[in-house]
PyMOL Python script that loads the backbone (N, CA, C, O; Angstrom):
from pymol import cmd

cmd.read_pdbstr("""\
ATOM      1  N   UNK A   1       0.846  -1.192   0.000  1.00  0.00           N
ATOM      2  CA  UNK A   1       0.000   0.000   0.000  1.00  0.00           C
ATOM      3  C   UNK A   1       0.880   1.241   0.000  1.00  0.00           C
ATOM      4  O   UNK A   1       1.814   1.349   0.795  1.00  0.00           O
ATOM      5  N   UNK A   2       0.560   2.228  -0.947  1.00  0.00           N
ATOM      6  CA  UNK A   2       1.245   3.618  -0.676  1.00  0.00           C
ATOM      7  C   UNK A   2       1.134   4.632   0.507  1.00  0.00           C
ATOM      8  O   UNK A   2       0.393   5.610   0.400  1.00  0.00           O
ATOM      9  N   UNK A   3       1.819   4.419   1.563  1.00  0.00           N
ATOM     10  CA  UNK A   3       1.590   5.488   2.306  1.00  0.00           C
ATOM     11  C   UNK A   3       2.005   6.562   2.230  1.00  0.00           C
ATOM     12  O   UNK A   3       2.288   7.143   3.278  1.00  0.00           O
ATOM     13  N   UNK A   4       2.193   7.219   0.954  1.00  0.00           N
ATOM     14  CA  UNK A   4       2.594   8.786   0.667  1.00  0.00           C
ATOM     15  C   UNK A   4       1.730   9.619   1.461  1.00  0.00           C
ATOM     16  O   UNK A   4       0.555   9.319   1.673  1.00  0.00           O
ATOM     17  N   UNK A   5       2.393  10.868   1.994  1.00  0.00           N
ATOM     18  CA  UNK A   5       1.378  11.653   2.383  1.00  0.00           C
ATOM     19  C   UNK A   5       0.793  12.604   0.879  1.00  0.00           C
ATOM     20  O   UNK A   5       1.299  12.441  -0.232  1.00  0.00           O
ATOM     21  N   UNK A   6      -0.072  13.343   1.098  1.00  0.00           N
ATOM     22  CA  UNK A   6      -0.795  13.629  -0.194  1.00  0.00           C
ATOM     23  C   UNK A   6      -1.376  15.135   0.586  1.00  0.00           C
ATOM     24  O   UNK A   6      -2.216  15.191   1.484  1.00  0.00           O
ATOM     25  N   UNK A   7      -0.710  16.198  -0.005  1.00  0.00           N
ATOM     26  CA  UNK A   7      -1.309  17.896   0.505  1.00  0.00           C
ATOM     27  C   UNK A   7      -2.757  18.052   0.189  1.00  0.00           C
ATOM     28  O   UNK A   7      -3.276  18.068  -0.928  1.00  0.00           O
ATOM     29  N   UNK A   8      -3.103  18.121   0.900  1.00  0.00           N
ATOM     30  CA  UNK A   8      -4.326  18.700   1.153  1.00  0.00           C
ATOM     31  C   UNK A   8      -5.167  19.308  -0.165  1.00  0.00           C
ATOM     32  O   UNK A   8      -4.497  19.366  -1.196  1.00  0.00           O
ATOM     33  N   UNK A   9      -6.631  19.793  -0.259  1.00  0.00           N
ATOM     34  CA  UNK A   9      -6.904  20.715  -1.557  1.00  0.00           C
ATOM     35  C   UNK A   9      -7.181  22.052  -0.982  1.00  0.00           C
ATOM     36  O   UNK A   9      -7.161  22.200   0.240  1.00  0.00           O
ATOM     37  N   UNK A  10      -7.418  22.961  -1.725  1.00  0.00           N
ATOM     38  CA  UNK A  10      -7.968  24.515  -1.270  1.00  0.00           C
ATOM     39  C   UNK A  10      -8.957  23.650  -0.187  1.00  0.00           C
ATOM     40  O   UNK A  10      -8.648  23.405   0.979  1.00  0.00           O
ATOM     41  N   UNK A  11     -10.034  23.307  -0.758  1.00  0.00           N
ATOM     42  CA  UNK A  11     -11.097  22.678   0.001  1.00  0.00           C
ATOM     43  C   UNK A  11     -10.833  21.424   0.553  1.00  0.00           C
ATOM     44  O   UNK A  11     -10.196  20.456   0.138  1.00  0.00           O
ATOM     45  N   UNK A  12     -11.704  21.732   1.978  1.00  0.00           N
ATOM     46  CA  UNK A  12     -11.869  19.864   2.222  1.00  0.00           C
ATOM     47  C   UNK A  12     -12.620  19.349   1.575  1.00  0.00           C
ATOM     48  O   UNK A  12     -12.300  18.161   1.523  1.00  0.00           O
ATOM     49  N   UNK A  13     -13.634  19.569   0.915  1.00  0.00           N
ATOM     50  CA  UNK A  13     -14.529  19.204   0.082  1.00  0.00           C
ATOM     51  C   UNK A  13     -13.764  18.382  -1.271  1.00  0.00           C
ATOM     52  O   UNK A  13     -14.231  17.320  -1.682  1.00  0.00           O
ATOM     53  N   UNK A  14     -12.939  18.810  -1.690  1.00  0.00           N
ATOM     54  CA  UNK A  14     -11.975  18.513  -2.944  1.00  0.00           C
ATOM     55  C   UNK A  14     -10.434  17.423  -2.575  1.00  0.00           C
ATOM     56  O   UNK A  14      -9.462  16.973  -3.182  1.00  0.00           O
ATOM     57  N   UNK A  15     -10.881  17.411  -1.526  1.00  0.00           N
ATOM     58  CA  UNK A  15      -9.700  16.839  -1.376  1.00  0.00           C
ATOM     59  C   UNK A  15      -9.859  15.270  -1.479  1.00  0.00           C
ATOM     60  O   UNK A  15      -8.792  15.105  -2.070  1.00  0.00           O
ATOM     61  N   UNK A  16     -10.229  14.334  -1.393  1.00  0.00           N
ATOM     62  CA  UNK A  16     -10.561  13.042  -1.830  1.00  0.00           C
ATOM     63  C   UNK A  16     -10.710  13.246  -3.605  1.00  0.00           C
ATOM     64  O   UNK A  16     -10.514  12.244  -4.293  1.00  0.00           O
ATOM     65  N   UNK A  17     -10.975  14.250  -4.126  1.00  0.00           N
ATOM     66  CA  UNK A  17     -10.782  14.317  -5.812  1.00  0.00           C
ATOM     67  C   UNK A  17      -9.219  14.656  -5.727  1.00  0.00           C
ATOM     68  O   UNK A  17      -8.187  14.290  -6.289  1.00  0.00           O
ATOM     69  N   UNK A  18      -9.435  15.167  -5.156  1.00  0.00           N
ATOM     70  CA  UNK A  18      -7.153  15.499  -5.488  1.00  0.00           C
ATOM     71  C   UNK A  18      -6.458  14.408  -5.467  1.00  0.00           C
ATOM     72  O   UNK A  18      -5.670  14.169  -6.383  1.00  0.00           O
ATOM     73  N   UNK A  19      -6.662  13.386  -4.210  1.00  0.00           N
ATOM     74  CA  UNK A  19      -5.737  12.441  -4.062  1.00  0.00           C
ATOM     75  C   UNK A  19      -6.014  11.550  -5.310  1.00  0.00           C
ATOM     76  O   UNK A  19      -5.082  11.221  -6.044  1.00  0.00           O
ATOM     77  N   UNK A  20      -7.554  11.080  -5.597  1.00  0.00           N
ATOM     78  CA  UNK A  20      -7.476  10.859  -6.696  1.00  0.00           C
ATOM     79  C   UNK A  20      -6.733  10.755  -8.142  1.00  0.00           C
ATOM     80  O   UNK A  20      -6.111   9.948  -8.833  1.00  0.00           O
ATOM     81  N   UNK A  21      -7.241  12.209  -8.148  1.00  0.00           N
ATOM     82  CA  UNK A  21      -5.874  12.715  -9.330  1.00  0.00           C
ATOM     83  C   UNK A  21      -4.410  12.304  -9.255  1.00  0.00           C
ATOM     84  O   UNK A  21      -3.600  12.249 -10.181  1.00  0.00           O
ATOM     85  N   UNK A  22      -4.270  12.081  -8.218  1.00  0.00           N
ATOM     86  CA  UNK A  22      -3.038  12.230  -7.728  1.00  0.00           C
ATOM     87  C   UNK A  22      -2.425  10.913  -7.858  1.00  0.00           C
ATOM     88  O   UNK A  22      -1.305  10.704  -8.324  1.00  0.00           O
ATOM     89  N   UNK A  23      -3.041  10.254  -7.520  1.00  0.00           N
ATOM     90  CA  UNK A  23      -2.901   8.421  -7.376  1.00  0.00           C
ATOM     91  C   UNK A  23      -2.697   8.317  -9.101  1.00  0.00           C
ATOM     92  O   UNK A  23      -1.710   7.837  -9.658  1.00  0.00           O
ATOM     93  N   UNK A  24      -3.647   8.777  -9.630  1.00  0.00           N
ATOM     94  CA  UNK A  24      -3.942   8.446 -11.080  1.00  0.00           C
ATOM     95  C   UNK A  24      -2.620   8.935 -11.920  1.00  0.00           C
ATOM     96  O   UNK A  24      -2.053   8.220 -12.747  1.00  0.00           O
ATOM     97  N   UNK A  25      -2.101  10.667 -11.471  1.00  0.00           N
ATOM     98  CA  UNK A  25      -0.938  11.039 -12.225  1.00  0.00           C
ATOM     99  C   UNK A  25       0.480  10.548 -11.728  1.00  0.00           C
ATOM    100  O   UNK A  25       1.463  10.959 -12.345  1.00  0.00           O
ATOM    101  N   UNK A  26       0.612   9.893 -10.901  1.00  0.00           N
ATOM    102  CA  UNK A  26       1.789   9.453 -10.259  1.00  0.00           C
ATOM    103  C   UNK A  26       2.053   8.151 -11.013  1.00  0.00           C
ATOM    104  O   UNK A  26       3.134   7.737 -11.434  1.00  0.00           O
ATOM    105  N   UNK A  27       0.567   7.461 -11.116  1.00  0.00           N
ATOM    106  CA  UNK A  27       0.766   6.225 -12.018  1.00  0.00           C
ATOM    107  C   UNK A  27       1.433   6.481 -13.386  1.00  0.00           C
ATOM    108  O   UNK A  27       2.603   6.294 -13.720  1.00  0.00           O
ATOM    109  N   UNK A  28       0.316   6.988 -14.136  1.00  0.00           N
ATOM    110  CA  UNK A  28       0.874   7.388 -15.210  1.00  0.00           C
ATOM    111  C   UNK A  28       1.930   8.199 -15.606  1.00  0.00           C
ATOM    112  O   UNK A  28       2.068   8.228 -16.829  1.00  0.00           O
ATOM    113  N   UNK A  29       2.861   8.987 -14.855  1.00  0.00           N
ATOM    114  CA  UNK A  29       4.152   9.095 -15.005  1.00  0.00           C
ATOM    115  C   UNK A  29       4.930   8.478 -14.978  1.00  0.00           C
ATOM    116  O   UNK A  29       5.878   8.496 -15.763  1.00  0.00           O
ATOM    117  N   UNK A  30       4.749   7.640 -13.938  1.00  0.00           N
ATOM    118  CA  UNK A  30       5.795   6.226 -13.567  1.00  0.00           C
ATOM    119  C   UNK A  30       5.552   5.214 -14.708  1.00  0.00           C
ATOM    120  O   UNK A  30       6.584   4.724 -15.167  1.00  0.00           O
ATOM    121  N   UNK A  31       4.284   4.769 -15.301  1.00  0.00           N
ATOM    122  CA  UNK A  31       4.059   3.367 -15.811  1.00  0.00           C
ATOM    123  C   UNK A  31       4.083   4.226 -17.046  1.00  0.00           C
ATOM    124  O   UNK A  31       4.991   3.738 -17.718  1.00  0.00           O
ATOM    125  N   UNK A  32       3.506   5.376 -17.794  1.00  0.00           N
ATOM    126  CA  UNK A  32       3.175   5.653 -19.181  1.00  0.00           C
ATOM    127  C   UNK A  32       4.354   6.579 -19.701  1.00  0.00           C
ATOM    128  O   UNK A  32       5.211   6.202 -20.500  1.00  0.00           O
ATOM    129  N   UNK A  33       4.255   8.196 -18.979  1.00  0.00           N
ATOM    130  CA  UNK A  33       5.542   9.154 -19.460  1.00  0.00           C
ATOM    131  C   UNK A  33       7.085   8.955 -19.444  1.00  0.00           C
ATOM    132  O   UNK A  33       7.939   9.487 -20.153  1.00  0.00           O
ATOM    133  N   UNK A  34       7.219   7.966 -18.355  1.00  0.00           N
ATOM    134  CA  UNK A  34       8.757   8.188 -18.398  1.00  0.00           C
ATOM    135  C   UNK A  34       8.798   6.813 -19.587  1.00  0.00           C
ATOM    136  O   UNK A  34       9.851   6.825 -20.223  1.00  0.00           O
ATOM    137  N   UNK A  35       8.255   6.159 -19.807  1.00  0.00           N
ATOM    138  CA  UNK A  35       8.268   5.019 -20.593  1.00  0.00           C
ATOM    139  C   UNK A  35       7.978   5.467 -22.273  1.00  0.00           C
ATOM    140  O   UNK A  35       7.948   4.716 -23.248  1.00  0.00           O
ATOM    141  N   UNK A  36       7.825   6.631 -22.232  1.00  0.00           N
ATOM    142  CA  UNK A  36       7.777   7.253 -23.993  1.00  0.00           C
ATOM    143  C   UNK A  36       6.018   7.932 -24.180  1.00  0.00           C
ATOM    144  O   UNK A  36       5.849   8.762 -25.073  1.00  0.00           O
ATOM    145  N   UNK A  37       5.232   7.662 -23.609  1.00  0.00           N
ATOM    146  CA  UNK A  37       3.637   7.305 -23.629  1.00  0.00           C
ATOM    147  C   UNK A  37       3.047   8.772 -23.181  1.00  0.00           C
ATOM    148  O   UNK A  37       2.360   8.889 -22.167  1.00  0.00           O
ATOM    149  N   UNK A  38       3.389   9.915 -24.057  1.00  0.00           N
ATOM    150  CA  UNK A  38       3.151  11.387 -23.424  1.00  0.00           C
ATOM    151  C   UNK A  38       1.176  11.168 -23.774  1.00  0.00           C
ATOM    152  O   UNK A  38       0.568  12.232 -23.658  1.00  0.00           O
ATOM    153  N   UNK A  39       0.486  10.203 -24.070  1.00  0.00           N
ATOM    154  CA  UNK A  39      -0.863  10.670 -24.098  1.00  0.00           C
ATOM    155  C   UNK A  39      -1.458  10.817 -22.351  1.00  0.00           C
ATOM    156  O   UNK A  39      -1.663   9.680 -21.925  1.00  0.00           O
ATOM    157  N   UNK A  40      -1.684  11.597 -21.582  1.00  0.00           N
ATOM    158  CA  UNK A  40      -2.342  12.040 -20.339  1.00  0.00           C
ATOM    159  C   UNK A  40      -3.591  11.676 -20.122  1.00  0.00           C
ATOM    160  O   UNK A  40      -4.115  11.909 -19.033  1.00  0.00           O
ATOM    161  N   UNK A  41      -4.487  10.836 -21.471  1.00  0.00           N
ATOM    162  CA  UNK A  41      -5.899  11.456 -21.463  1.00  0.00           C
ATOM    163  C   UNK A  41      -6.476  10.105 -20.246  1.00  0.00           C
ATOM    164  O   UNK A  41      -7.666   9.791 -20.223  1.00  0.00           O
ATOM    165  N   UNK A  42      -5.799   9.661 -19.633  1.00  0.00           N
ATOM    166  CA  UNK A  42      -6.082   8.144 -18.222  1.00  0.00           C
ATOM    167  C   UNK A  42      -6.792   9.068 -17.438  1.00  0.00           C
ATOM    168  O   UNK A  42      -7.894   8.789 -16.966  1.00  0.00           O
ATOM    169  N   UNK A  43      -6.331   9.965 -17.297  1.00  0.00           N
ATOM    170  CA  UNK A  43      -6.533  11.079 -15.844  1.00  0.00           C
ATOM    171  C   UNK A  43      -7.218  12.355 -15.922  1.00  0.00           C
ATOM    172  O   UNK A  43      -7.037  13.333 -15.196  1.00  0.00           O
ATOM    173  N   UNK A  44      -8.153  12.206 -17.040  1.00  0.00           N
ATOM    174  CA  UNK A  44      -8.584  13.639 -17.733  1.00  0.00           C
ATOM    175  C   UNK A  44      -9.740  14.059 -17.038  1.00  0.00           C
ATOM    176  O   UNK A  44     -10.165  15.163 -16.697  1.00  0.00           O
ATOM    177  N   UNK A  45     -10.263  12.547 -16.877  1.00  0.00           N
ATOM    178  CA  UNK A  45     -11.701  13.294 -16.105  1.00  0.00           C
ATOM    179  C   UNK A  45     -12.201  13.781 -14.943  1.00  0.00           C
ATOM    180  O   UNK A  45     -13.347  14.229 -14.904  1.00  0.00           O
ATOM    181  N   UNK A  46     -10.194  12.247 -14.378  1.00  0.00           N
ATOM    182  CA  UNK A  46     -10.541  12.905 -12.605  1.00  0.00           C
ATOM    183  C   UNK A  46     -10.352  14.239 -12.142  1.00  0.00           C
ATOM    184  O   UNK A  46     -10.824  14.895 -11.213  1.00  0.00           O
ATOM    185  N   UNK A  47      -9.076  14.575 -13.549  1.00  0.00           N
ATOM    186  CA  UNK A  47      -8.457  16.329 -13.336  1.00  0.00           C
ATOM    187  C   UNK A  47      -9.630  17.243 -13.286  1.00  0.00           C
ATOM    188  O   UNK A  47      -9.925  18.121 -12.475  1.00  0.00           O
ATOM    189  N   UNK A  48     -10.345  16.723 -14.584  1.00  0.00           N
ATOM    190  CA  UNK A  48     -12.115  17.750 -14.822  1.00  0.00           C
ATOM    191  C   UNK A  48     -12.302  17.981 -13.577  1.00  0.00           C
ATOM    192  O   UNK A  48     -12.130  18.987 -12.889  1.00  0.00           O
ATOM    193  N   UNK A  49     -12.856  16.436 -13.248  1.00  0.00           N
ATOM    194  CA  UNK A  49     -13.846  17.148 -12.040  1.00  0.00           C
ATOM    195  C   UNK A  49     -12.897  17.723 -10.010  1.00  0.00           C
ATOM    196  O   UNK A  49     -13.324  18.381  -9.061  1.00  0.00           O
ATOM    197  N   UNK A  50     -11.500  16.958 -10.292  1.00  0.00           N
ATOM    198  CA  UNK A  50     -11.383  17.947  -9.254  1.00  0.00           C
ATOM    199  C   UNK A  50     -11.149  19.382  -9.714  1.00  0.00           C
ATOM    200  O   UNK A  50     -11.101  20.269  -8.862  1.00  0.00           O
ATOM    201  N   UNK A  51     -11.025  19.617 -10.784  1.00  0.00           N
ATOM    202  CA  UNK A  51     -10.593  21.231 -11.688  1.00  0.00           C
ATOM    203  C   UNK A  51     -11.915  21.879 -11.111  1.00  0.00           C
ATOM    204  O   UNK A  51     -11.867  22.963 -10.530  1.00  0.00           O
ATOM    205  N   UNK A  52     -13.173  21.140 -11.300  1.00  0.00           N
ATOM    206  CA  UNK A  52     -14.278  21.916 -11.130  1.00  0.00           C
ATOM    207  C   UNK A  52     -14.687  21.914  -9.546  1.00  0.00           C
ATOM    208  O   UNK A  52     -15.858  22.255  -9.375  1.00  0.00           O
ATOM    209  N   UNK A  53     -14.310  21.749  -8.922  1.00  0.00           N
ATOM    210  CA  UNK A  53     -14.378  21.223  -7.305  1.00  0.00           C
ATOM    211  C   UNK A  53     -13.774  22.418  -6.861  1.00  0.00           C
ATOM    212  O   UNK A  53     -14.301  23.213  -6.082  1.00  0.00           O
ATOM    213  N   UNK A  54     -12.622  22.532  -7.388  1.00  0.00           N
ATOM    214  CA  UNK A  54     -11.409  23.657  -7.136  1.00  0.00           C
ATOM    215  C   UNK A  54     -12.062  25.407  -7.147  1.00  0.00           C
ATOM    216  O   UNK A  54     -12.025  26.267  -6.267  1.00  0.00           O
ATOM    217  N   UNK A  55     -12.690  25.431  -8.677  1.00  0.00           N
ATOM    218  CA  UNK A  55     -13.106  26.462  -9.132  1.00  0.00           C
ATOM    219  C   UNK A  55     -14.332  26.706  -8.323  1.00  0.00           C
ATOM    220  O   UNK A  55     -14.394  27.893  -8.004  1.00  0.00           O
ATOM    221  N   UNK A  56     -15.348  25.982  -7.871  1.00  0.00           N
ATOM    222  CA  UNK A  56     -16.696  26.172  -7.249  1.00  0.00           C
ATOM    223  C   UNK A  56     -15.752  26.807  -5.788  1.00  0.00           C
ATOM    224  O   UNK A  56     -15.848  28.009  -5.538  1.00  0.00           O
ATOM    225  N   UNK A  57     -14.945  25.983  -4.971  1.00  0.00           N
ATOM    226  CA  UNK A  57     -14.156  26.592  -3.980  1.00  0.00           C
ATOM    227  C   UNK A  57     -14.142  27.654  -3.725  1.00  0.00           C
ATOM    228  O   UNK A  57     -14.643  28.156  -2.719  1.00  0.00           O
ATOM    229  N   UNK A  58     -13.521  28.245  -4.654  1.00  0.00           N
ATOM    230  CA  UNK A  58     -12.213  29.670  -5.455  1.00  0.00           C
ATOM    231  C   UNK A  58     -13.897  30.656  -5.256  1.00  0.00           C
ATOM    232  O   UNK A  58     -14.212  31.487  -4.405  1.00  0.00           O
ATOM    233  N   UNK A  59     -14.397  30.299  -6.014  1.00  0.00           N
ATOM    234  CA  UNK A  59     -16.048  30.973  -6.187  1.00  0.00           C
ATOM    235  C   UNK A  59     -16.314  31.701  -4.564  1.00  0.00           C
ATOM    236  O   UNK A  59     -16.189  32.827  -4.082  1.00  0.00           O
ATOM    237  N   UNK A  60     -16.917  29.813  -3.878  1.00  0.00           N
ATOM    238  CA  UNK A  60     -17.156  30.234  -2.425  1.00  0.00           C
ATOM    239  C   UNK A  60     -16.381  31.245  -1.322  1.00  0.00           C
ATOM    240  O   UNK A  60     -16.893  32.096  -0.595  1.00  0.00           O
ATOM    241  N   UNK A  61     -15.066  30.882  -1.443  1.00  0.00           N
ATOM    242  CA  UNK A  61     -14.012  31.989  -0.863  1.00  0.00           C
ATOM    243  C   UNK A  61     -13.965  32.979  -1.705  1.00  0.00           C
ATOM    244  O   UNK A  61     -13.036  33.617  -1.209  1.00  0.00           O
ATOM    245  N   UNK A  62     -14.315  33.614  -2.686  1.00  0.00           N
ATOM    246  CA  UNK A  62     -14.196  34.718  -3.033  1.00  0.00           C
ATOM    247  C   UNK A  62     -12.725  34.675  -3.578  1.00  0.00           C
ATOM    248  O   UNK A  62     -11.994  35.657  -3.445  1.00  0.00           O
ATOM    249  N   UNK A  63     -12.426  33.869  -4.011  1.00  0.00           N
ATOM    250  CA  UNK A  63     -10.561  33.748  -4.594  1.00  0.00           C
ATOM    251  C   UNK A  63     -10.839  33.430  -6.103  1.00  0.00           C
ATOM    252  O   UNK A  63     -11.357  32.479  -6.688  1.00  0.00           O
ATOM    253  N   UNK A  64      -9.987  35.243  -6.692  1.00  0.00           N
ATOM    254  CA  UNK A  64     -10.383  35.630  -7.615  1.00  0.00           C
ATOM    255  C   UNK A  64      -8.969  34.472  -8.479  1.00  0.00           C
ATOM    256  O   UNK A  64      -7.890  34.436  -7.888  1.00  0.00           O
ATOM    257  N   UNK A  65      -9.115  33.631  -9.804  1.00  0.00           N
ATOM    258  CA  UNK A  65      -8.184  33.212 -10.117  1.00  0.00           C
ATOM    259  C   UNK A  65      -6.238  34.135 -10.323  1.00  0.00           C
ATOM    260  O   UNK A  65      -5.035  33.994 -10.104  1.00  0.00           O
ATOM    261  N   UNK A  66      -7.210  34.966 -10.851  1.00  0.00           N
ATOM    262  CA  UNK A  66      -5.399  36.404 -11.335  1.00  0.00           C
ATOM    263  C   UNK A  66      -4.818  36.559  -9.782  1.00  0.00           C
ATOM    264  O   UNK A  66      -3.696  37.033  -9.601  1.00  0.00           O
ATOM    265  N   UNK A  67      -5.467  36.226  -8.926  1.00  0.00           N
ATOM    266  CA  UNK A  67      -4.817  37.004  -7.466  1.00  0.00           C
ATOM    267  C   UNK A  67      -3.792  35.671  -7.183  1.00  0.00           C
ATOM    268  O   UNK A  67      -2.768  35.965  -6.566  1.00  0.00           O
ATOM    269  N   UNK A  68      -3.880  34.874  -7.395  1.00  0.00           N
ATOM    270  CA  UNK A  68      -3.557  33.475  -7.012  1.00  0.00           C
ATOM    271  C   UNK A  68      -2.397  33.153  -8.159  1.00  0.00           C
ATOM    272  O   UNK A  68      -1.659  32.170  -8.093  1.00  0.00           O
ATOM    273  N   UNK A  69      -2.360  34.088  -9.163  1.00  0.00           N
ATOM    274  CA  UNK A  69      -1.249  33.527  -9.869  1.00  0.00           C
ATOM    275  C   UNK A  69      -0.303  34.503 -10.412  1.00  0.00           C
ATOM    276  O   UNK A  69       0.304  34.135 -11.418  1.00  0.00           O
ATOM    277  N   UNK A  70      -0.048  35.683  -9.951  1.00  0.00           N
ATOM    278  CA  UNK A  70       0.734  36.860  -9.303  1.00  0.00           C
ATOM    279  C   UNK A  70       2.051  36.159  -8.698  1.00  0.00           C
ATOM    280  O   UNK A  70       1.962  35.062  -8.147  1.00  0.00           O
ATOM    281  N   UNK A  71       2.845  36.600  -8.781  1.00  0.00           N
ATOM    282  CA  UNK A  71       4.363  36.285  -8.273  1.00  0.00           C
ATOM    283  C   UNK A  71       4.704  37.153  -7.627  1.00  0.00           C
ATOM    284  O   UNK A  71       5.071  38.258  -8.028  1.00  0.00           O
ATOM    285  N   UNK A  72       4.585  36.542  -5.844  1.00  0.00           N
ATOM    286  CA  UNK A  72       5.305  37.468  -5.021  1.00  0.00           C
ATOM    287  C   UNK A  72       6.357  37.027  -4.522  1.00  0.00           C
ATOM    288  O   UNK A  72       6.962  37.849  -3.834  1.00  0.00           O
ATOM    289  N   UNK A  73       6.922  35.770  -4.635  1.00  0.00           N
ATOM    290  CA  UNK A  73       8.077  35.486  -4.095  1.00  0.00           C
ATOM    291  C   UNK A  73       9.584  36.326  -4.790  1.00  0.00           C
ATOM    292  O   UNK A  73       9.996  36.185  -5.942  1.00  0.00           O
ATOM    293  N   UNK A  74      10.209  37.208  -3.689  1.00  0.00           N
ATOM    294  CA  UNK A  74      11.117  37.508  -4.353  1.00  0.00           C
ATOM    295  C   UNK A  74      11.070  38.883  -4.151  1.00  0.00           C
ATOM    296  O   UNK A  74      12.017  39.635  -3.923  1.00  0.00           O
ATOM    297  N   UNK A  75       9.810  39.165  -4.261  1.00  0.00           N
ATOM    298  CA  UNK A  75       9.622  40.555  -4.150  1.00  0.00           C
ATOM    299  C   UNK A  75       9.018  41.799  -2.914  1.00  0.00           C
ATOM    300  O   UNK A  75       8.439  41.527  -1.862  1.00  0.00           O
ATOM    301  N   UNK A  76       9.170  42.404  -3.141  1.00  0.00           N
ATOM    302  CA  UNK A  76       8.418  43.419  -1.589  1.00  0.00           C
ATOM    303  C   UNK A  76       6.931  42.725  -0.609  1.00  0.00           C
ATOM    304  O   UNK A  76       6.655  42.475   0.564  1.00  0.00           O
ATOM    305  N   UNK A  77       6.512  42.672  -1.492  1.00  0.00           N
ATOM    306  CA  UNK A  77       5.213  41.678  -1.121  1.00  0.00           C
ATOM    307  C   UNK A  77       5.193  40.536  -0.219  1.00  0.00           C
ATOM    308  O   UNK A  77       4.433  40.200   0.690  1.00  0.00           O
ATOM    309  N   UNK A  78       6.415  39.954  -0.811  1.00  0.00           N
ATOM    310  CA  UNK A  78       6.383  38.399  -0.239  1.00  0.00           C
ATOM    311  C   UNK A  78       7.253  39.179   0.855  1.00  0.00           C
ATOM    312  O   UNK A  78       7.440  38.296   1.693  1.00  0.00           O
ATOM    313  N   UNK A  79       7.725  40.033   1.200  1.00  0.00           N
ATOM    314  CA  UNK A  79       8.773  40.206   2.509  1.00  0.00           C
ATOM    315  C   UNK A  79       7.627  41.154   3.422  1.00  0.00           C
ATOM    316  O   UNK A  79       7.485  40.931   4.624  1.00  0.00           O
ATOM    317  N   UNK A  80       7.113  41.850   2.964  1.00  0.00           N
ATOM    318  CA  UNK A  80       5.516  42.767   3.787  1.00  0.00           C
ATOM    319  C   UNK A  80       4.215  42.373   3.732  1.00  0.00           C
ATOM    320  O   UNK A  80       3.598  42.188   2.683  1.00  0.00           O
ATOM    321  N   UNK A  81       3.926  42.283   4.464  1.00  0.00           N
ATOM    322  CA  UNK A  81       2.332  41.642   4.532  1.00  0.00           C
ATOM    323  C   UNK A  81       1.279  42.709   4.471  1.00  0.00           C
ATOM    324  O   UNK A  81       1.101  43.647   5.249  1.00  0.00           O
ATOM    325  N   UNK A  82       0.503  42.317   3.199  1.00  0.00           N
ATOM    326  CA  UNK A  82      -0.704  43.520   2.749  1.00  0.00           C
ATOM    327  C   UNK A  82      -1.334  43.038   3.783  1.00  0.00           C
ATOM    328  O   UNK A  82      -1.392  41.977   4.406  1.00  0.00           O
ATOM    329  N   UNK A  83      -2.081  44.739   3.826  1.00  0.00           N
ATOM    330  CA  UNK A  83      -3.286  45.209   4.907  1.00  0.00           C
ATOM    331  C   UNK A  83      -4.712  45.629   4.878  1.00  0.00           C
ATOM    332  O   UNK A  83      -5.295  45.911   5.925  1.00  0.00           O
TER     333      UNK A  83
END
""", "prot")
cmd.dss("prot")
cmd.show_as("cartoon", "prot")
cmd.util.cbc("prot")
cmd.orient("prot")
């Protein structure tokens, strides 16, 4: 049995779809990509629906996608904490 630990999702709600995904893309890197086999589409639907799990989340918290993908490491931001 894999006892990897596995991070959490935004949501607890999403998080049993993550590990999912997760189980599913770990496979298929190991058994399909590193072996020549770049088709992804094994894991497409679990990605869908935790993708959409994620986004309903993002919705509920009010977490606008652009805010979340901003780069503050490195910069003033990431050393001061907005107020």
């Amino acid at each position: 049995m894999d006892r990897r630990e596995h991070m959490n999702s935004l949501a607890d709600s999403c998080s049993d779809f993550k590990k999912q995904y997760d189980t599913c893309f770990n496979t298929w890197f190991s058994d399909k990509f590193l072996k020549g086999d770049t088709n992804d589409s094994m894991c497409a639907s679990l990605f869908n629906v935790y993708q959409q799990c994620v986004k309903n989340a993002m919705k509920e918290q009010k977490i606008e996608l652009h805010d979340v993908q901003i780069n503050h490491l490195e910069t003033d931001k990431e050393k001061t904490p907005q107020s």
